[in-house]
N, C-alpha and C positions, 0 to 999 in steps of 0.2 A: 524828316526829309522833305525838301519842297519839292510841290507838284510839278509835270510837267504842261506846260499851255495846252498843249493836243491832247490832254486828259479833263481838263475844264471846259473845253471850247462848249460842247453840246449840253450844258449842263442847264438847269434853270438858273437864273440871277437874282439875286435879292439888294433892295438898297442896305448898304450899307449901316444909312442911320436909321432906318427901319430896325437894319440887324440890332446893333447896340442899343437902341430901347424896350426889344422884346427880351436881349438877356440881362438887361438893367435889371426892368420892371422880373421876371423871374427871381434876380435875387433877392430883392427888396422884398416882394411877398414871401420870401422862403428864410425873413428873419434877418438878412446882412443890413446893415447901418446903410442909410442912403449914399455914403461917400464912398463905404466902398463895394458896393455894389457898381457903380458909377467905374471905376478903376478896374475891378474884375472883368465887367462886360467889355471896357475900351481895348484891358491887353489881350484876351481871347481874339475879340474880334481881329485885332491889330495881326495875331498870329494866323489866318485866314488871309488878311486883305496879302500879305507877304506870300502865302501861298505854302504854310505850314501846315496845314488842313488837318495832322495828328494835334497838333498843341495849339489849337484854336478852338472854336466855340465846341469843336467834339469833346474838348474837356467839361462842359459846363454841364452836361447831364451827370456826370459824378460828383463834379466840385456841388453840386445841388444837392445829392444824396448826402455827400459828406457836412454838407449845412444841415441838414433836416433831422442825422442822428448826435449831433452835437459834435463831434469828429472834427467839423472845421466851425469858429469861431465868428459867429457873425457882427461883431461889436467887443469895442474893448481898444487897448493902446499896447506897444512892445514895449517891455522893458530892458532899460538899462543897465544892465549886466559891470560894463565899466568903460570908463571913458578916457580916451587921451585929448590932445588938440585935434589931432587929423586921425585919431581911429576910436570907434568905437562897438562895443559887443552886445547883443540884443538878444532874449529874448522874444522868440517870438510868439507865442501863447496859443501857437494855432491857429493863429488869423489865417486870414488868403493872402497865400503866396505873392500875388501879382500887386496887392496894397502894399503890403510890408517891401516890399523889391521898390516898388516908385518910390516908397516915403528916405527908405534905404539910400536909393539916388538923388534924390533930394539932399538929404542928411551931406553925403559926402561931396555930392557939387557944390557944397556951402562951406565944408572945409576948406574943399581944392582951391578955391578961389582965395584964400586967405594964407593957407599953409603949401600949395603947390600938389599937394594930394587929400586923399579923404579915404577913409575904409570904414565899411561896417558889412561885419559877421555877424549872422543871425543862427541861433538856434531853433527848433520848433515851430519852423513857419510850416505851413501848409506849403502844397505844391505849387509854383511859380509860373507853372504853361512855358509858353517859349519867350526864349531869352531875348532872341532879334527883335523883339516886340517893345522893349526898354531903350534899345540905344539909339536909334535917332535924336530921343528926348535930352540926351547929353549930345550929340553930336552937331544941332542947331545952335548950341550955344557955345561951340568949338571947343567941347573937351571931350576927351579922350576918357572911353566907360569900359571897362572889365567884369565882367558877371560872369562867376562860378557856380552851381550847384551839383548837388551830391543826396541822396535820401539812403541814410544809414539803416531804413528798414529794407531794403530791395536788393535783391542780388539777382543779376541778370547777365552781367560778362565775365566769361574767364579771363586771370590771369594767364599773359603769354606762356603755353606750354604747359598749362591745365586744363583742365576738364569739368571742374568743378567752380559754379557763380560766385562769387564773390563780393560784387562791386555794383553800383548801375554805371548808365552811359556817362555818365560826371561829366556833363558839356560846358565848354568856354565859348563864350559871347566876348567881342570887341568891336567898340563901332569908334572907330577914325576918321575925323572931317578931313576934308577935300576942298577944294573950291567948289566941286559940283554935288551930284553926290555922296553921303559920306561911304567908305566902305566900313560893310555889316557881317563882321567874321561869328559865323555860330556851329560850331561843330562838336558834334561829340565826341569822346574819348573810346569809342566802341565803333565800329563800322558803319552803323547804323542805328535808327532808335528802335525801343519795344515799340513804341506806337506804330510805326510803321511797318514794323514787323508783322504784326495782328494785324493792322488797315490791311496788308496784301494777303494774310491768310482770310480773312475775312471774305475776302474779293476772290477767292480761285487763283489768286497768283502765286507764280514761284518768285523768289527774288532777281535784282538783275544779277547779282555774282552768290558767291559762295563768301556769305558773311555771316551765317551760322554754323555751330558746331551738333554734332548732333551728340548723345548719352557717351556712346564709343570715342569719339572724336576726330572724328571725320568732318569736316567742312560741308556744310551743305545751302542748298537753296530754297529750301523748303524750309515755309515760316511755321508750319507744323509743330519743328522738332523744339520752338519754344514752349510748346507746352505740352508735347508727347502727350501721353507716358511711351517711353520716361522720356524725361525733360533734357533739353540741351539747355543753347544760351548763345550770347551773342560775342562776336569774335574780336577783338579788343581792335582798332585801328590800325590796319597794316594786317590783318588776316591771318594765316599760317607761318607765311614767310617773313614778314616785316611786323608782327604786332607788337612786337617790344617797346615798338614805338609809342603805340597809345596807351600800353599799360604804363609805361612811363608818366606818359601825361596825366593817365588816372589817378596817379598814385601822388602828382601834384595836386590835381585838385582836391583831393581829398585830402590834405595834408592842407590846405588854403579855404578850408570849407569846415570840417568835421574838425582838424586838429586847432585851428583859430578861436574857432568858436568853442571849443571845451564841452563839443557833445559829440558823437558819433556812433558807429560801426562796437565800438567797446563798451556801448550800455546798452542797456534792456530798450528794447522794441515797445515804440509806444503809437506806433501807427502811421498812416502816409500823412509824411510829411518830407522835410529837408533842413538843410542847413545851407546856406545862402552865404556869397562872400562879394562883395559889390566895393568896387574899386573905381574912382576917377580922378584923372590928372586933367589938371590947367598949363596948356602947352603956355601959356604967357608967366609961369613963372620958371620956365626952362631957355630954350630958345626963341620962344615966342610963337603965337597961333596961326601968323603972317608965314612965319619960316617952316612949320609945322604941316601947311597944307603947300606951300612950297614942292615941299618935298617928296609929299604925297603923291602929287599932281605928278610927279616926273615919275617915281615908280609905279604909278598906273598907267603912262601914258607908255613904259618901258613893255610893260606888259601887254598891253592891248597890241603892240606895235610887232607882238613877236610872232612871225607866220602862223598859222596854223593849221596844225598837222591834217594827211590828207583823210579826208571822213572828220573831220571835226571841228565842232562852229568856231568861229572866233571868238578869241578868247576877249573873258569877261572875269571882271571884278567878283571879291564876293559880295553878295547882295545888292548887285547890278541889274539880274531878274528880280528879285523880290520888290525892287524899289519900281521897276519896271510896273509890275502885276498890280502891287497897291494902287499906282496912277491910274491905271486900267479899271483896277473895280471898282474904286470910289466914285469916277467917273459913268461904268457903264452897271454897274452890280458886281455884288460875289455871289461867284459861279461855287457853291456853297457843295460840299465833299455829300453824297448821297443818302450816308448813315445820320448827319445829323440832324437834323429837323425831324425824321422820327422818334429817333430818341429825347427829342426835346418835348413832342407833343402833348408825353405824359404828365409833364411837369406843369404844359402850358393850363390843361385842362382841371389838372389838381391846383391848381395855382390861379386860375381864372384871371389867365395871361391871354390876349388874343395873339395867335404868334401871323407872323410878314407873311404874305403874298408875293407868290412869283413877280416879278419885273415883265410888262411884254414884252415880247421880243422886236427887235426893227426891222 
C-alpha cells in the first residue's frame, strides 16, 4: 500500500542513483549475475521511488538471505516449458522475480507487436516485489501490460465467509497509456498486503479500517492478529460485507497464474517463490494506440471532472500519486521508509558494500 506524502516529508533522503548502485553492488557481491543484479536493484528501487516502501528496497535484505542460502538463484536462464506464437510457459528456476518479470515483458511485447497480444506464465520464479514497478516499461511504448502473481507456498487471506487462509493477496497490475501519464492499476485481491500489515504492526499502529479477521472471525484493526497466536489473516477485498468480491478476483488470478502455468496450490511446497502471468496487448493491432489513448483521455478526464465529495481530495487517477512521488524523488531523494537501511547495514558490512549518505537538506 502506498505511502502517504505527510509520512515521508521529515524523513532523510537519499539519491536515488546512489540508492540503486549500493543495492546493485550488494547483489553482485552476494553471487547474482551482473545483469541481473542491475534489474533486481532498478525494480526495488522503482517500488520506493512509486512510494511502495513494503515492496521496494525493504525486500532486498531477504531477496539477499535468499541468495546467500541458495533459495533464490543468482545466474542461470528460464526455461521453456512450451511455446505457442503469442504465449509461452516458463519455468523459472528460482531466479529473481523482478529479472524473470522484465525478461517475461520483454518476451510478450515482442509477441504483441506481431500477433496483437503476448502471454507468458512462469512457474518457480522467486518473488517479483511490486508489480507497479514493470508497467511504465510497456506503457512508454503504448501497450497495454497485465501482471498477475500468486505464491502457492503462502496462505494469508480467507475465502469470503471463512476463517481459515488459504490464498495470498494474488495482486493485478495494469498500466494503460494515456496521452499524459499512463494509468498504473496495482491492487490486491485482499484488502491490503502482508507487507503492510507487519510495516504497521512493526510501527505501533493499528490499521486504518478493519481489514483483518482475527482466529474467531471478527474483523479487526489490529496487525497483531496476523501473527497472534493464534493467527488470523487478511480479509479478501470488500471485507465482511462485500468480500466476495475479491475472492472472486483471487480465485481469477489464480486460475491465470497457478492454473496456466501447470504448478500451484495442488503440489508440494518448495519454498518462497511464485508463479507469474504477464500479459501485453498492441492497441495498434486492435483499434489503434491513437484511438486507445483517445479514449483513455476522455475517461480520465470524466473522472477528474466528477466533484468531490465533502472531506475528500480530488479525485485522482490510479498511479497519478505514485507517478507524482517518483518525479519528486528522483528529482529531490527518497525519503527511504526507516527500517530499511538498517537492515541493509548488515549485508553492507558482510558484503564490504559502502552503503549511501543522507542527501542534505535545503
Amino acid at each position: 500500500m502506498p505511502e502517504s506524502p505527510a509520512s515521508q516529508s521529515a524523513r532523510p533522503r537519499y539519491s536515488a542513483d546512489a540508492l540503486r548502485h549500493f543495492a546493485q553492488a550488494l547483489f553482485e557481491r552476494a553471487g547474482a549475475r551482473d545483469d541481473i543484479a542491475a534489474d533486481v536493484a532498478a525494480i526495488l528501487l522503482d517500488g520506493d521511488l512509486l512510494g511502495h516502501t513494503t515492496h521496494g528496497l525493504a525486500l532486498a535484505a531477504p531477496y539477499l538471505d535468499e541468495l546467500s542460502h541458495g533459495r533464490m538463484l543468482g545466474s542461470g536462464e528460464p526455461q521453456v516449458l512450451n511455446r505457442r506464437p503469442a504465449a509461452e510457459n516458463w519455468d523459472g528456476k528460482r531466479l529473481p522475480g523482478p529479472w524473470l518479470t522484465l525478461r517475461a515483458l520483454e518476451r510478450a511485447a515482442t509477441m504483441a507487436r506481431t500477433h496483437g497480444t503476448g502471454t507468458v506464465v512462469i512457474r518457480h520464479s522467486h518473488h517479483i516485489a511490486c508489480l507497479a514497478a514493470y508497467l511504465k516499461r510497456a506503457t512508454d511504448q503504448g501497450l497495454v501490460a497485465v501482471i498477475e502473481s500468486s505464491d502457492p507456498t503462502v496462505f494469508a487471506v480467507v475465502p469470503h465467509g471463512g476463517i481459515k487462509p488459504f490464498i495470498t493477496p494474488n495482486p493485478i497490475a495494469a498500466g494503460l497509456p494515456t496521452s499524459g501519464d499512463p494509468i498504473l492499476v496495482d491492487v490486491s485481491t485482499s484488502i491490503t498486503s502482508m507487507g503492510y500489515a507487519l510495516q504497521e504492526k512493526a510501527a505501533g499502529r493499528q490499521l486504518p479500517g478493519e481489514w483483518l479477521i482475527d482466529h474467531a472471525g471478527n474483523a479487526t484493526r489490529d496487525p497483531a492478529a496476523m501473527v497472534g497466536p493464534p493467527k488470523g489473516a487478511l480479509l479478501p477485498l470488500g471485507g465482511l460485507d462485500a468480500g466476495h468480491k475479491g475472492f472472486a478476483l483471487a480465485l481469477l488470478v489464480e486460475a491465470m497464474t497457478a492454473g496456466l502455468a501447470g504448478y500451484g496450490r495442488a503440489d508440494a511446497a518448495t519454498g518462497w517463490g511464485g508463479t507469474i502471468f504477464v500479459q501485453v496487448y498492441d492497441p495498434d493491432a486492435f483499434g489503434g494506440v491513437a484511438e486507445f489513448k483517445r479514449q483513455m483521455d476522455f475517461v480520465a478526464a470524466s473522472a477528474r471532472n466528477s466533484p468531490a465529495r465533502d472531506g475528500a481530495d480530488a479525485v485522482r487517477l490510479p498511479g497519478e500519486r505514485g507517478a507524482q512521488r517518483y518525479r519528486d524523488q528522483l528529482l529531490h531523494g527518497v525519503a527511504l521508509y526507516p527500517t530499511i537501511l538498517p537492515a541493509l547495514l548488515p549485508w553492507a558490512e558482510k558484503l564490504a558494500v559502502t552503503p549511501p549518505t543522507a542527501m542534505a537538506q535545503a
